[in-house]
PALUM-433987 format. One record per residue: residue number from 1; residue in one letter; x, y negated, z negated of N, C-alpha, C in turn. Coordinates in Angstrom, 3 decimals, m for minus. Each point is the difference from the previous one (the first is absolute). Layout:
<pts>
(NUM,A,(X,Y,Z),(X,Y,Z),(X,Y,Z))
...
</pts>
This chain:
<pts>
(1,X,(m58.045,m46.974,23.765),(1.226,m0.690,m0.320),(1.164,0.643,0.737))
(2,X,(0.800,m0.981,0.798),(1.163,1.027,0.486),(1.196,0.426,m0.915))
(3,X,(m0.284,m0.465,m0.509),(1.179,0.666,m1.183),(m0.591,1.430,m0.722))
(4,X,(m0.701,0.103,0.437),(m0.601,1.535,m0.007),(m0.127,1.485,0.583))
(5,X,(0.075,m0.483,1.662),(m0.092,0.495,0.828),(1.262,0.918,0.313))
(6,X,(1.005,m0.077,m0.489),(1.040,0.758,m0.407),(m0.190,1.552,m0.938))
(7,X,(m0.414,m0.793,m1.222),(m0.795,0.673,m0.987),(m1.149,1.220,0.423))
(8,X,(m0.984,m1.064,0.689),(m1.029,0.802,0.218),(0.118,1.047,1.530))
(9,X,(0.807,m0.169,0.618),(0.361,1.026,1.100),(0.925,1.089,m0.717))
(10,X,(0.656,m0.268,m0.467),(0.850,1.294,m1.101),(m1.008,0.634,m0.526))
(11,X,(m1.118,m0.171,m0.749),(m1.174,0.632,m0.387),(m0.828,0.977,0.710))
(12,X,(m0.316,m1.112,1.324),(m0.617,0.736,0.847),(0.745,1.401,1.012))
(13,X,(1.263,m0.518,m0.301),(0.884,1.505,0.689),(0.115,0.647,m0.693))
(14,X,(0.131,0.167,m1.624),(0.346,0.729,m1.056),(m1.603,0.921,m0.097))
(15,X,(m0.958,m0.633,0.191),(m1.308,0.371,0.064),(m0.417,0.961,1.249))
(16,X,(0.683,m0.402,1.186),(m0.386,1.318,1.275),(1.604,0.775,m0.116))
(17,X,(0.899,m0.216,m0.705),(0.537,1.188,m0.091),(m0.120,1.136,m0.977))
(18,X,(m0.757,m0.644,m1.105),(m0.836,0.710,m0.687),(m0.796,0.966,0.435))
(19,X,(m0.913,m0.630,0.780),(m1.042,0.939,0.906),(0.671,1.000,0.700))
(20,X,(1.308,m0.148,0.646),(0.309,0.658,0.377),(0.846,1.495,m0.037))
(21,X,(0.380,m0.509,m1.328),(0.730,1.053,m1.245),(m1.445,0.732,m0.428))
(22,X,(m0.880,m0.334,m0.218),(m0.848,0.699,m0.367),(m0.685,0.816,1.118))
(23,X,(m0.338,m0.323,1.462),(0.245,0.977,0.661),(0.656,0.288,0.200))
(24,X,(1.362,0.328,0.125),(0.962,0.888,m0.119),(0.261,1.404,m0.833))
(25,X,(m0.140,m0.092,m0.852),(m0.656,0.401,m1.625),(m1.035,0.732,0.468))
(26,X,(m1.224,m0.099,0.477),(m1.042,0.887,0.631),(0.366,0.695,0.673))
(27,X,(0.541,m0.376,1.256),(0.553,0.506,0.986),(1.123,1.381,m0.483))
(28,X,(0.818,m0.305,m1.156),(0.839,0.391,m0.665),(0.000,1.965,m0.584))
(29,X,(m1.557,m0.340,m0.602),(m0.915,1.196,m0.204),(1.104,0.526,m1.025))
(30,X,(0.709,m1.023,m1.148),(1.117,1.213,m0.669),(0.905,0.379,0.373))
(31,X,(0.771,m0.078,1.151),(1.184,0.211,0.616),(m0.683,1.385,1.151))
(32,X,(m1.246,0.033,0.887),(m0.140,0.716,0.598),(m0.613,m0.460,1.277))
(33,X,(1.043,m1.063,0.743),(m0.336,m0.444,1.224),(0.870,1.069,0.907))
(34,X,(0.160,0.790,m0.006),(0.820,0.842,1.223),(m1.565,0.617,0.865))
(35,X,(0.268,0.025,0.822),(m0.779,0.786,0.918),(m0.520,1.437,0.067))
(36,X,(1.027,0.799,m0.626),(0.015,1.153,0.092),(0.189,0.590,m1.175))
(37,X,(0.488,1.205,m0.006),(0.353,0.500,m1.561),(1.528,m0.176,m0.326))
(38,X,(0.679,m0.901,0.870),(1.517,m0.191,m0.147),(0.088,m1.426,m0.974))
(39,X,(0.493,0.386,m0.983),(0.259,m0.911,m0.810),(0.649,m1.297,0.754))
(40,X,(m0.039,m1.132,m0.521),(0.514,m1.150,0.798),(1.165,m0.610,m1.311))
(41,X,(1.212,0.919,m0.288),(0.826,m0.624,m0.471),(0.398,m0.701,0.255))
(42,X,(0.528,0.294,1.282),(1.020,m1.304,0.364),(m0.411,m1.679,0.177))
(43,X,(m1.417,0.398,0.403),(m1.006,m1.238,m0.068),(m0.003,m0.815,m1.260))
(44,X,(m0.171,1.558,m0.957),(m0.165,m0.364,m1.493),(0.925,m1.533,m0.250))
(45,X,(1.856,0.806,0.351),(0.890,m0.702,m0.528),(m0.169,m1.427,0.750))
(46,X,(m0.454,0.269,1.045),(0.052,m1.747,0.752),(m0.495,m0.557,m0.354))
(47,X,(m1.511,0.273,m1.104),(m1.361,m0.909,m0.238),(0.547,m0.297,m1.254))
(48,X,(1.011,0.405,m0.701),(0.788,m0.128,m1.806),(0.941,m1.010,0.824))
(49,X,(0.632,m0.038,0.703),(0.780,m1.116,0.211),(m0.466,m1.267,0.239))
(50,X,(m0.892,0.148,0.771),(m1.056,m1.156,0.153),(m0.790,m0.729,m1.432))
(51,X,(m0.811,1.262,m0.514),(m0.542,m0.192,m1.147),(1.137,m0.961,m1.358))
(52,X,(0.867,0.322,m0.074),(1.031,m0.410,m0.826),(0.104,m1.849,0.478))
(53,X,(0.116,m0.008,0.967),(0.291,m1.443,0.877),(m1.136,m0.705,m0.922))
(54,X,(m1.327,0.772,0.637),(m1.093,m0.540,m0.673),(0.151,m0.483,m1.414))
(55,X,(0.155,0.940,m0.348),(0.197,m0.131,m1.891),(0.970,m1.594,m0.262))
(56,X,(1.166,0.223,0.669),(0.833,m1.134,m0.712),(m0.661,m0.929,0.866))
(57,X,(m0.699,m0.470,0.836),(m0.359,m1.488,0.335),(m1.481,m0.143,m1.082))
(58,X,(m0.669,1.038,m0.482),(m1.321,m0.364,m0.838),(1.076,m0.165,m0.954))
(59,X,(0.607,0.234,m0.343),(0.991,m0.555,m1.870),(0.812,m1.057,0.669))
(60,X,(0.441,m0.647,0.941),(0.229,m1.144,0.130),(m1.216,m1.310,0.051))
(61,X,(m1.237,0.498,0.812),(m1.111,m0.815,m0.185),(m0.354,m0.276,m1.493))
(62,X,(m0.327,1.517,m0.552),(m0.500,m0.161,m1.545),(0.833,m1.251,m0.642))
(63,X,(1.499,0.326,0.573),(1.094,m1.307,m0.729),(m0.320,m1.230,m0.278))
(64,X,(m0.491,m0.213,1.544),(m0.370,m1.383,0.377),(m1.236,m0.536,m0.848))
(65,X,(m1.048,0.882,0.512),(m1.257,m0.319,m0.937),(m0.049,m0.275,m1.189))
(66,X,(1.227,0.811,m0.956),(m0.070,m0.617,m1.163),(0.423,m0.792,m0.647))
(67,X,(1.090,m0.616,0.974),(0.903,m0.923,0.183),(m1.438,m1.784,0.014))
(68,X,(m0.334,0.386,0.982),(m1.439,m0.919,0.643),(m1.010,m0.366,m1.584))
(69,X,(0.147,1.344,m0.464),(m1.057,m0.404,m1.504),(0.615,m0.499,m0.981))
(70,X,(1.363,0.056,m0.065),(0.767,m0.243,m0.886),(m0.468,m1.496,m0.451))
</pts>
């Protein structure tokens, strides 16, 4: 149905960015992707700024979705 296909591509991106947060997260090892024994603060703070972004667009989706079941 094309009145779907809207729908169902939002899914399917929400679904490989999933995958991809979750390797990330592996990759992540706990906050011990630095290379060396030098802590990666500053990295730290860039990946919290980012991360945060993240956060408020999943609580705007969640919005929607429950908006959709309503």
């Amino acid at each position: 149905m094309p009145e779907n296909e809207a729908c169902e591509g939002a899914v399917a991106l929400l679904k490989r960015q999933h995958e991809k947060i979750g390797a990330l997260l592996r990759d992540l090892n706990d906050g011990r992707w630095w290379p060396d024994d030098h802590v990666g603060n500053e990295d730290a703070a860039n990946v919290l700024v980012h991360t945060r972004t993240i956060e408020e667009s999943v609580r705007a989706i969640s919005r929607i979705v429950a908006t959709m079941k309503d």
